[in-house]
Every structure is written in C-alpha cells, then in structure tokens.
C-alpha positions in Angstrom: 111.8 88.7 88.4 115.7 89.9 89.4 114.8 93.4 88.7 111.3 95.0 90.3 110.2 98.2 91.6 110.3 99.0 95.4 107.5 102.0 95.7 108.3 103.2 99.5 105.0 104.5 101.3 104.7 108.4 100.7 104.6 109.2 104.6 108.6 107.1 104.4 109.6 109.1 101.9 112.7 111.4 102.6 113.0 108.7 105.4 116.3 106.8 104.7 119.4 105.4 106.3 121.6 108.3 105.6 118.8 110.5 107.5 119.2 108.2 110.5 122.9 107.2 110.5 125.8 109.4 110.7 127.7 110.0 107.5 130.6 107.8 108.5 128.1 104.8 109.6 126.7 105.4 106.5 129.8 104.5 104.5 130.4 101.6 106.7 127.2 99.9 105.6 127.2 101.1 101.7 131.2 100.2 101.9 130.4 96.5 102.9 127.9 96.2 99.8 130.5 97.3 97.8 132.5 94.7 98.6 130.1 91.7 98.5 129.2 93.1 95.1 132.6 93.1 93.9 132.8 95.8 90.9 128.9 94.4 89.3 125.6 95.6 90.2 123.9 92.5 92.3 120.8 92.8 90.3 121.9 92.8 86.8 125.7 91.5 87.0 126.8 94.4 84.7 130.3 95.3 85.8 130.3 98.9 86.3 133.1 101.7 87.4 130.1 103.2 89.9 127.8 101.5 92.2 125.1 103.3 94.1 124.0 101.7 97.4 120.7 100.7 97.6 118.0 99.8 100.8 115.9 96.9 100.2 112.7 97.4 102.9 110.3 94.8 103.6 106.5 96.1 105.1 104.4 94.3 107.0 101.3 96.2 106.8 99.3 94.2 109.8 101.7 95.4 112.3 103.0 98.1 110.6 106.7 97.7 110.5 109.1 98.9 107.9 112.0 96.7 108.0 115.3 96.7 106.5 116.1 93.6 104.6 119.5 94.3 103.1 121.4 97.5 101.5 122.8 96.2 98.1 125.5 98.0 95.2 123.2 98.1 92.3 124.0 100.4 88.6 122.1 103.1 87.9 119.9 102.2 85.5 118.7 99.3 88.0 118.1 102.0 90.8 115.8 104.0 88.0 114.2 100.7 87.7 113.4 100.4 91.3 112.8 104.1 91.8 110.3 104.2 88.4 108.1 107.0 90.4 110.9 109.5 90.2 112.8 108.4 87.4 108.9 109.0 85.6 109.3 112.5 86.9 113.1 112.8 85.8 112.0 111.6 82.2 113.7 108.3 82.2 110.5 106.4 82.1 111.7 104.6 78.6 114.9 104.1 79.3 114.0 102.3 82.5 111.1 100.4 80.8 113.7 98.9 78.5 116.3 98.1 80.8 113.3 96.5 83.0 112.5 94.0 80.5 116.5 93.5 78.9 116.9 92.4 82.8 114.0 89.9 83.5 113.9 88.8 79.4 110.0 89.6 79.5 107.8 92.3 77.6 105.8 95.4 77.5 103.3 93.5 78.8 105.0 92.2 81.7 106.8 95.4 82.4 102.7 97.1 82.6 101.7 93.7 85.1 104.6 94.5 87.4 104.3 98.2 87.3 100.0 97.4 87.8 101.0 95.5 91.1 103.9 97.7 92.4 101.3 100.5 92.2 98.7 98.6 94.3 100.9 97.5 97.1 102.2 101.2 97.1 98.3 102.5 97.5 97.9 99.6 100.0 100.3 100.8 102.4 99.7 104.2 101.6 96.4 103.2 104.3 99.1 102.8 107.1 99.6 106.1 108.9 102.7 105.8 110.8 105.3 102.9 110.2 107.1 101.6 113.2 111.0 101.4 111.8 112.9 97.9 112.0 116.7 98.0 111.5 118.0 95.1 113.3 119.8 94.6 109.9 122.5 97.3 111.2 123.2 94.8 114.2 126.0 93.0 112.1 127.7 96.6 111.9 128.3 96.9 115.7 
C-alpha cells in the first residue's frame, strides 16, 4: 500500500522532532522535504499549494528503539490518513477512509484489514515501556 497508517506508541506521543530540535533546525529538516517533494505530496502525487512535513518512525520492539526513518512533505488529507487515531477524534474518519482507498485503489474491506493490523502493532508496542530514541537520520543535516 502507498498510503498506511503510522499509530505512534501512546507513551511517544507528544514526543516529536519539533519537541527535540530547535525551531530553526526544525525548518532545516521540514525545508529539505519540501524540496525533494517538489510542490506534490510524496504519498499521493497530488500537487498541492501546502505541504505539511511528516516523520516516518520505524520500532524495533526487541530492543526497543524508535528510529527515524525519513521526514517526508505529504497533503493533508494523507497526514489524516496516517494520523486516523486523531483525525477519528476530529470527525474526519470518512473523509480519510475514502481518500485511503482512492490512494491504494482497494476497498472498505481493505481499508478495515489495514486499520485491523495498524491497531495491533500499536497495542503491541504499547507493551514497551520506555523507547530508547534513534535519530541518526538528522546526521545528513550537520
């Protein structure tokens, strides 16, 4: 699937790059997604006029590690995709569903499957206590 939904551990929530980096290290690393993205969200491909930046975190749950994969310009209906726990809350759950199939050409069925498994892997690390933080990604920025 392009499009899926990244369901951070509860005890990362709140827990993100601009909480760690300072607001002008910040835009240098949303600034350079920009760029690769050049005016489309890299997820979709729809050209918009605003991008939101985006972390992409990868978990390994044996040795507890969050790591940072890759910080990407996505639209905003993508990021509701991805953030389906809070766009839920925000009423956009629809909305999202329909741009979640549009994007990966499946169904309602599919959309429930992905949603099924998203949910367990979010329980699953919800087990780990305390994730140690990898951002080696940020190297390429110094």
């Amino acid at each position: 699937m392009k499009l899926n939904f990244e369901l951070v551990p509860d005890s990362c929530w709140y827990s993100n790059l601009r909480s760690i980096l300072t607001p002008a290290q910040w835009d240098v690393v949303r600034k350079e997604a920009y760029s690769r993205a050049g005016g489309k969200c890299m997820i979709c491909g729809a050209k918009v006029a605003r991008l939101e930046a985006h972390e992409q975190w990868e978990y390994d749950e044996e040795k507890c590690i969050q790591k940072l994969k890759n910080v990407v310009a996505i639209c905003k209906s993508c990021h509701e995709v991805i953030h389906i726990g809070r766009t839920t809350l925000m009423g956009g759950e629809k909305r999202a569903s329909e741009h979640f199939m549009q994007v990966n050409n499946c169904s309602y069925a599919a959309y429930r499957k992905a949603l099924g498994e998203a949910n367990e892997a979010h329980r699953r690390r919800n087990k780990v206590a305390e994730w140690k933080l990898d951002l080696s990604y940020l190297k390429k920025f110094t």
